[in-house]
FIKOLFI-550346 format. One record per residue (C-alpha): x negated, z negated, y; residue number from 1. Coordinates in nm, 4 decimals, padded with zeros to 6 digits. Layout:
residues N
<node <X,Z,Y>,NUM>,
...
end
This chain:
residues 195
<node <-08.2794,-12.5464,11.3078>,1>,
<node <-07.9999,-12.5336,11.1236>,2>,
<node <-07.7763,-12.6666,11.3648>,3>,
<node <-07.8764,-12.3749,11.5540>,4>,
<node <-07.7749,-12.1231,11.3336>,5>,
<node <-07.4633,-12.2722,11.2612>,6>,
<node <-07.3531,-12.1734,11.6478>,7>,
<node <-07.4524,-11.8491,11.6578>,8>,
<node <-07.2992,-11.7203,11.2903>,9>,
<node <-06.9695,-11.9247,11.3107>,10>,
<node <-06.8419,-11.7875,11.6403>,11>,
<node <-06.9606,-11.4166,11.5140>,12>,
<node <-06.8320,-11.4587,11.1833>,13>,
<node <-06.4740,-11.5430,11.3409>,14>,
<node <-06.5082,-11.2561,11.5625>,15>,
<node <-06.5622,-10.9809,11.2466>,16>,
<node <-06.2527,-11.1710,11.0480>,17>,
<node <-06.0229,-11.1126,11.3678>,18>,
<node <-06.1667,-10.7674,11.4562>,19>,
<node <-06.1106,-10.6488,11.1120>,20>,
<node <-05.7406,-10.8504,11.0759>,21>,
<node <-05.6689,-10.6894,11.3990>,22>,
<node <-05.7769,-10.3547,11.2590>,23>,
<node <-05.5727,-10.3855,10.9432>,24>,
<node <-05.2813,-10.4380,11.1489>,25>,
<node <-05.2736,-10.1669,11.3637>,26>,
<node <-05.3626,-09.9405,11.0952>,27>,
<node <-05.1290,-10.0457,10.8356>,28>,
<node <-04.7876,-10.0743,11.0693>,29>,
<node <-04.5229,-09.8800,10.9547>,30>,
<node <-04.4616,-09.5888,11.1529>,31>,
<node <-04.0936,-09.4745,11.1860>,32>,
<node <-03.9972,-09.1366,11.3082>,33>,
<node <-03.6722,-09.0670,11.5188>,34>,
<node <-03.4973,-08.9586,11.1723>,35>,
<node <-03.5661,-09.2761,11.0284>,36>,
<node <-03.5214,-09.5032,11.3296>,37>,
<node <-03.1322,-09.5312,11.2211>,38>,
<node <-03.2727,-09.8078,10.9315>,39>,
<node <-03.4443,-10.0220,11.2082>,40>,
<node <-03.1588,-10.0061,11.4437>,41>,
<node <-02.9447,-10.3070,11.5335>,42>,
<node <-02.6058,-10.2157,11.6619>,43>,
<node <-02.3390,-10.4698,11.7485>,44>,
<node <-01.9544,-10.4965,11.9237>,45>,
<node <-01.7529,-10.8192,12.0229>,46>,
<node <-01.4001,-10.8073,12.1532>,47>,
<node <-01.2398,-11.1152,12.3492>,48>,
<node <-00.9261,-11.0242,12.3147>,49>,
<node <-00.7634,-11.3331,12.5571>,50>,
<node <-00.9655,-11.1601,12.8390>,51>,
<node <-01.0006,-10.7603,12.7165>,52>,
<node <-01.3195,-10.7962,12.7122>,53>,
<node <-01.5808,-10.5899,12.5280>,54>,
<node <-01.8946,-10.6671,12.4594>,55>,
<node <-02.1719,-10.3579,12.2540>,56>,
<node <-02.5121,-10.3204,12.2221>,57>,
<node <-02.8260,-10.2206,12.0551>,58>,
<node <-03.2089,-10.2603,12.0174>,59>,
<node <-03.4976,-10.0720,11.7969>,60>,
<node <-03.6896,-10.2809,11.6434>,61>,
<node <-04.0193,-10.0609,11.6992>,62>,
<node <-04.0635,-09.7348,11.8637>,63>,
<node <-04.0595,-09.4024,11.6740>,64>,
<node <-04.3984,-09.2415,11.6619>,65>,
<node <-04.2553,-08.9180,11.7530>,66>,
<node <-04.1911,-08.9668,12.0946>,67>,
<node <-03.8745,-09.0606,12.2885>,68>,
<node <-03.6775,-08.7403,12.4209>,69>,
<node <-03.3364,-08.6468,12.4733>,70>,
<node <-02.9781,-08.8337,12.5515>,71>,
<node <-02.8322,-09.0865,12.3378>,72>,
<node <-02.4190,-09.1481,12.3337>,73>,
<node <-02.2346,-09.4481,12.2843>,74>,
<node <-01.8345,-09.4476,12.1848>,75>,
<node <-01.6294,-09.7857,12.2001>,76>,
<node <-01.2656,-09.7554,11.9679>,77>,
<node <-00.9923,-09.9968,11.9715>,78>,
<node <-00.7575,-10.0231,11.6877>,79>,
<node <-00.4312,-10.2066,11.6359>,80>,
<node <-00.3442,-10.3856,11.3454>,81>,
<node <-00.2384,-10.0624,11.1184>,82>,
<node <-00.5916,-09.8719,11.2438>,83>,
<node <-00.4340,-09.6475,11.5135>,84>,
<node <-00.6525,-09.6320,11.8162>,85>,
<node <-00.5138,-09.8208,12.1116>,86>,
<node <-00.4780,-09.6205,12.4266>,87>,
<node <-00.6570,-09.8575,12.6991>,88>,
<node <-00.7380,-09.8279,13.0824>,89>,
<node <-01.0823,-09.9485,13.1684>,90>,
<node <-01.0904,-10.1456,13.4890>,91>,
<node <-01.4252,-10.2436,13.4975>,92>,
<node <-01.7523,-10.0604,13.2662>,93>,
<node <-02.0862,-10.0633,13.2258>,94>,
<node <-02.3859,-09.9671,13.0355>,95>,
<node <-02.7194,-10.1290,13.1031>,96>,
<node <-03.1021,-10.0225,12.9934>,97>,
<node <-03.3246,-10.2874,12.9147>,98>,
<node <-03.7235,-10.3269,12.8843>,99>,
<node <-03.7598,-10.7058,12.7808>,100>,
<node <-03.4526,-10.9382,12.9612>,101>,
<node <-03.4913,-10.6902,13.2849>,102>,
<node <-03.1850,-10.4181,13.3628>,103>,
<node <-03.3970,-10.0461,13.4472>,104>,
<node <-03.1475,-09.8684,13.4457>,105>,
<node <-02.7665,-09.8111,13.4678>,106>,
<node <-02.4287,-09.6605,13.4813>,107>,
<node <-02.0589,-09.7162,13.5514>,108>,
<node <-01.9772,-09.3367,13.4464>,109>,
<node <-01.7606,-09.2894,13.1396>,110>,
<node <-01.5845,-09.0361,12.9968>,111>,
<node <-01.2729,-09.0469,12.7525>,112>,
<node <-01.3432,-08.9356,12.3865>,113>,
<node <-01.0816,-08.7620,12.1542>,114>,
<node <-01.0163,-09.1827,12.0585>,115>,
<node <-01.1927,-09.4136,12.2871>,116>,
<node <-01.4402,-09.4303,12.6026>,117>,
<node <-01.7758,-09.2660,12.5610>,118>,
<node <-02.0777,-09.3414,12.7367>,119>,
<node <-02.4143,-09.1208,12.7632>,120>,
<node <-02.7565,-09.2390,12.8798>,121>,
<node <-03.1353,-09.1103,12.8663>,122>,
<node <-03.3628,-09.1663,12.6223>,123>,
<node <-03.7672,-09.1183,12.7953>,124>,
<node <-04.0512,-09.2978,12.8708>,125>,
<node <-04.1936,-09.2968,13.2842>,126>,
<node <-04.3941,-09.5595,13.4638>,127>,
<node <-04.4395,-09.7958,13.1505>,128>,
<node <-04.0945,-09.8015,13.0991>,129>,
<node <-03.9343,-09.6879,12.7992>,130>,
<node <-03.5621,-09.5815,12.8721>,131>,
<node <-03.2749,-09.5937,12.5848>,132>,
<node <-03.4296,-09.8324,12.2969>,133>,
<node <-03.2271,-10.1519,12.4377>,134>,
<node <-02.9194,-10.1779,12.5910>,135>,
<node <-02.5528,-10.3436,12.6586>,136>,
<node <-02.2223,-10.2296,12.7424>,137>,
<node <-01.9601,-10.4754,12.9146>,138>,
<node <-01.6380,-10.3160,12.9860>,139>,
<node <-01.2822,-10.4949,13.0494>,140>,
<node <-00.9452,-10.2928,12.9708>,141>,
<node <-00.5963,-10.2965,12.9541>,142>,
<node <-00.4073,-10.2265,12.6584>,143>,
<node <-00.1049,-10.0539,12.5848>,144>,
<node <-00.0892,-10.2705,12.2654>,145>,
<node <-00.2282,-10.5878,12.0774>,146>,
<node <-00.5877,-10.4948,11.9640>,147>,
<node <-00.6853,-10.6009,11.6478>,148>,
<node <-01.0337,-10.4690,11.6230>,149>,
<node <-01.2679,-10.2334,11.7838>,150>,
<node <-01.5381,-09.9827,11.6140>,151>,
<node <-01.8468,-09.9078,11.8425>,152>,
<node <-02.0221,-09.5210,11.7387>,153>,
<node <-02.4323,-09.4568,11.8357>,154>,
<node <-02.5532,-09.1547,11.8254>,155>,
<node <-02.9321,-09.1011,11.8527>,156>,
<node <-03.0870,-08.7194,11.9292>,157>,
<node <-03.4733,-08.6443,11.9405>,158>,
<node <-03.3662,-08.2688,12.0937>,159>,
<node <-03.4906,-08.2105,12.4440>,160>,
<node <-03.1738,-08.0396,12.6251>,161>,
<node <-02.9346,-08.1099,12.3673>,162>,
<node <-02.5820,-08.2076,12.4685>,163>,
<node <-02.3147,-08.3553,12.3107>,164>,
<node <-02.0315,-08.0303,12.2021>,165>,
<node <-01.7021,-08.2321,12.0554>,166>,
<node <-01.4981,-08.4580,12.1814>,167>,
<node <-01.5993,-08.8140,11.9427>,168>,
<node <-01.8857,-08.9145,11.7420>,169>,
<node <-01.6151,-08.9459,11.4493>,170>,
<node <-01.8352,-08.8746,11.1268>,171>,
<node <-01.7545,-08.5290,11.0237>,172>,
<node <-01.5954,-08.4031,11.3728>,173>,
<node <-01.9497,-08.4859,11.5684>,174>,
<node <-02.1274,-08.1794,11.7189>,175>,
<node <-02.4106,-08.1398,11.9263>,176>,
<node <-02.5979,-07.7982,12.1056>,177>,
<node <-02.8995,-07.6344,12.0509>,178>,
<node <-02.9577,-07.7541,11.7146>,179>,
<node <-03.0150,-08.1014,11.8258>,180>,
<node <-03.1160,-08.3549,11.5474>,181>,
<node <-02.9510,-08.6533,11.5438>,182>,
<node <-02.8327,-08.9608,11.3246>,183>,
<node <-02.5003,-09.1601,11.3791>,184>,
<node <-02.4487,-09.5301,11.3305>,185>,
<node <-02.1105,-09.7491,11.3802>,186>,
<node <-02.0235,-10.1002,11.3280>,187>,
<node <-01.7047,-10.2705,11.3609>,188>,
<node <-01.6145,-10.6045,11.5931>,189>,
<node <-01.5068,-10.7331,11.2017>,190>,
<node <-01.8714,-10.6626,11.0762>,191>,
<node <-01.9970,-10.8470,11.3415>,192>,
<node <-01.8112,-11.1578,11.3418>,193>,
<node <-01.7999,-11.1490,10.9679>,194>,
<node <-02.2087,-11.1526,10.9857>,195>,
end
């Protein structure tokens, strides 16, 4: 008799303990918001400077829980060795959107900033695909000069219509329209290889 009970409470009582661990989970994630997404952002840039090559990219680690809206801008730097950007002419550029290891979307289209390159791409969700939380830029140049370094700027807006006003996302000369709400992050090719 005992036996008997033993098969019917065991596999229920396992049931409640994951139903309720499952619970807790969902319930107690930690919910960022677009403003705060900058902390849970990875952002990298690599340089191979035998074959002018860059490499950039970035990831969220979780989604913000305030939607995904607007356009998000990428600008790629090059410095020499006494931190004067390097005039370059891109031969070959592009900018990918991932979901998982699969390219969605992307774009050969750059524009030149008031220092670099600068790339702009959407940031939406449509047909179970989120667009703009993962993505990779591979771009080869020529250089008027040795490069010593390179400094990759993301900026993130959560502004439907918003557009990007100035020239750079250099902190303190970065502008957007309409009010637009957005956060900045760079990282240097020396930040990244020091890592």
């Amino acid at each position: 008799m005992w036996n008997n009970k033993l098969v019917i409470f065991l596999p229920l009582t396992v049931m409640i303990v994951l139903f309720a661990f499952g619970y807790y989970s969902i319930m107690g994630a930690d919910e960022v918001t677009n403003e705060d997404l900058d902390a849970r952002t990875e952002l990298y840039l690599d340089i191979d400077d035998t074959e002018n090559r860059v490499t950039a990219g970035w990831n969220w680690e979780t989604m913000p829980g305030d939607g995904v809206i607007g356009t998000d801008y990428i600008e790629i730097i090059l410095y020499d060795e006494d931190n004067n950007p390097v005039g370059v002419d891109v031969n070959e550029a592009e900018l990918q959107l991932l979901q998982g290891a699969d390219e969605i979307y992307s774009i050969d289209e750059i524009k030149e900033s008031t220092e670099g390159i600068l790339f702009s791409f959407p940031n939406m969700m449509e047909d179970n695909l989120t667009y703009g939380n993962s993505g990779s830029i591979n771009m080869t140049f020529d250089a008027e000069e040795d490069v010593a370094y390179g400094e990759v700027r993301y900026a993130h807006t959560w502004t439907h219509g918003s557009s990007l006003e100035s020239g750079t996302l250099a902190p303190g000369d970065v502008s957007f329209s309409n009010g637009t709400q957005y956060w900045v992050l760079t990282r240097t090719s020396l930040e990244t290889a020091g890592e």
